[in-house]
C-alpha positions as CSV (number, residue, x, y, z in Angstrom):
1,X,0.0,0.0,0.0
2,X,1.2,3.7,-0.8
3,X,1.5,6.2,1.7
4,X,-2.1,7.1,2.3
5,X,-1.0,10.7,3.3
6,X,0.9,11.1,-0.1
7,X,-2.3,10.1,-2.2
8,X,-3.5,12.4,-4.2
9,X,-7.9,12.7,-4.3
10,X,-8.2,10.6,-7.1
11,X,-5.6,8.1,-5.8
12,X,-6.7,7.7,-2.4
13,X,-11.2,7.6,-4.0
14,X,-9.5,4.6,-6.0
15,X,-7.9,2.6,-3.4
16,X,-11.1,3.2,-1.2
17,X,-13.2,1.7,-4.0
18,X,-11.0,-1.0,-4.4
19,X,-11.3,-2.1,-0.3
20,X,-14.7,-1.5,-0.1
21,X,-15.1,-3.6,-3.5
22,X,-12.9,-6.1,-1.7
23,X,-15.2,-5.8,1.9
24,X,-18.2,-6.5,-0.2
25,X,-16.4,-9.2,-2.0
26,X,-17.2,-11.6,1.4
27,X,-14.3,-13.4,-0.2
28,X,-11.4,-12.0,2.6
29,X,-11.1,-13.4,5.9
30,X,-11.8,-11.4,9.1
31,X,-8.1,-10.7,9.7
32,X,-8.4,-9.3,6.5
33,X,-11.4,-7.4,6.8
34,X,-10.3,-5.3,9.9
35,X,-7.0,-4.5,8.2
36,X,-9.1,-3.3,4.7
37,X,-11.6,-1.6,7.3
38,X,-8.7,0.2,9.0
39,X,-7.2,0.9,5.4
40,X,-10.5,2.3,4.3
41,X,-10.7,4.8,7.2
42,X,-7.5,6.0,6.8
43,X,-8.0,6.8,2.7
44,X,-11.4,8.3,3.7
45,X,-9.7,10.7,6.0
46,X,-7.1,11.6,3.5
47,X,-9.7,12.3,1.1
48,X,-11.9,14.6,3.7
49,X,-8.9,16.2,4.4
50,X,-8.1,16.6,0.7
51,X,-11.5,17.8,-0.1
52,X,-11.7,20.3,2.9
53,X,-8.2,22.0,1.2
54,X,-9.8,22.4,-2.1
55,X,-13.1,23.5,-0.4
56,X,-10.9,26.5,1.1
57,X,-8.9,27.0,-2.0
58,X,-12.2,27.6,-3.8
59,X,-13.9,29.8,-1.2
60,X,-10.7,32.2,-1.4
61,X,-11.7,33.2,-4.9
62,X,-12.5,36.6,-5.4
63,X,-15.0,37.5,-7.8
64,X,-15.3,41.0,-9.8
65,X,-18.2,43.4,-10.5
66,X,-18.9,41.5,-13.1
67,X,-18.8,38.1,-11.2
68,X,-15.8,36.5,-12.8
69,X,-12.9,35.5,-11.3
70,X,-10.7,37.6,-10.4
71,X,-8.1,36.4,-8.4
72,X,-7.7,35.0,-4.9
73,X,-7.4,36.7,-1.7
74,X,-4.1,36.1,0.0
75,X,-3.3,33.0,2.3
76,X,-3.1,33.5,6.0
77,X,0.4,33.4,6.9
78,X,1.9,34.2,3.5
């Protein structure tokens, strides 16, 4: 497995279709299952965490009179 916390979006949406294809599967054994479960939480926090960047990103977008972008308002901290 890759390093959950390096996964992009679209990596880490994969991999978590993949363990929950594999949970539904019935075909791992309960070992197995708590190890995918546990995988499966992790990606899904990477991926909140992931969306709730871009979410920010987006809000930050300044619009103009016109209601096209316009450029973003600085980052705190930069």
């Amino acid at each position: 497995m890759n390093d959950i916390k390096a996964m992009s979006f679209e990596e880490a949406m994969a991999a978590l279709e993949r363990v929950v294809r594999d949970l539904e599967s019935g075909q791992v054994s309960l070992d197995q299952s708590i190890a995918l479960y546990e995988q499966g939480a992790a990606l899904k926090a990477q991926c909140e965490t992931l969306l709730r960047a871009a979410e920010e990103r987006v809000e930050k977008i300044t619009l103009n009179e016109a209601g096209q972008p316009a450029g973003t308002t600085p980052l705190e901290g930069l």
